[in-house]
C-alpha atoms as one frame of an Amber mdcrd trajectory, in Angstrom:
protein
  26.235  58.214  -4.469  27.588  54.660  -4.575  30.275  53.532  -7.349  29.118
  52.987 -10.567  29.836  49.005 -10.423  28.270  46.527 -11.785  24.879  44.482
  -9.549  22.268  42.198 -10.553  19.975  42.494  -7.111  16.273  40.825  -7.587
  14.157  41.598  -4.756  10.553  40.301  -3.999   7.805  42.966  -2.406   4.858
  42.138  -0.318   1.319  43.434  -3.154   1.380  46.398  -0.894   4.617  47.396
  -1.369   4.958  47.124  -4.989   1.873  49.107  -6.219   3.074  51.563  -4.062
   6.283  51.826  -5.792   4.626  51.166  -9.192   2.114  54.124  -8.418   5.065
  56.464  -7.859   6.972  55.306 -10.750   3.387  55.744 -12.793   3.312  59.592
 -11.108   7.248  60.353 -12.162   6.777  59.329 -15.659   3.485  60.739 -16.321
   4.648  64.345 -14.724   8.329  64.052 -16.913  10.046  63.551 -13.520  12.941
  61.774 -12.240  12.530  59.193 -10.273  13.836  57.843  -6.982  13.889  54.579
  -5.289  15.692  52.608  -2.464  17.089  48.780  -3.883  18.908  46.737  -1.058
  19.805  49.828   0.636  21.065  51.680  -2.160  19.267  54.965  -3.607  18.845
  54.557  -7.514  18.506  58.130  -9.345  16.185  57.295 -12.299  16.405  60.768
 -15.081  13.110  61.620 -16.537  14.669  61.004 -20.062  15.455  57.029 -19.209
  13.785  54.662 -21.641  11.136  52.577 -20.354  10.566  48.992 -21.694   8.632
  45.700 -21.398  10.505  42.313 -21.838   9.070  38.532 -22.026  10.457  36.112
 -21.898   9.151  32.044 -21.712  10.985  28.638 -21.099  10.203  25.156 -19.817
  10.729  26.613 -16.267   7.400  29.081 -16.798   7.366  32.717 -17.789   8.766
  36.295 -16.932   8.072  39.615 -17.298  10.404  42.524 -16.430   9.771  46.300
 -16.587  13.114  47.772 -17.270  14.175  51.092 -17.154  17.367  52.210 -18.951
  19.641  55.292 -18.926
């Protein structure tokens, strides 16, 4: 598993790709499992006991929302 350093990676996914991923994430959390998912080329180990929340946020540029998991 890579170091624990810190990385702020944003990464934009094709409609296909991302309901894919959002489906599995859906499937982990509704079944209490972990979950597991490749960013940049690094595996991310997401416990089921990670808090899942929903931020806003809105400024001249236009709007944002970001589904955050935290653990």
């Amino acid at each position: 598993m890579a170091e624990n350093s810190e990385r702020d990676i944003e990464k934009v996914y094709a409609t296909k790709e991302i309901v894919a991923k959002l489906r599995r994430l859906a499937d982990s959390l509704e079944a209490g499992k972990a979950f597991e998912i490749q960013v940049a080329g690094e595996r991310i180990y997401i416990p089921a006991s990670a808090e899942f929340s929903i931020e806003h946020e809105r400024s001249d540029d236009g709007e944002e929302l970001e589904f955050q998991l935290k653990w």
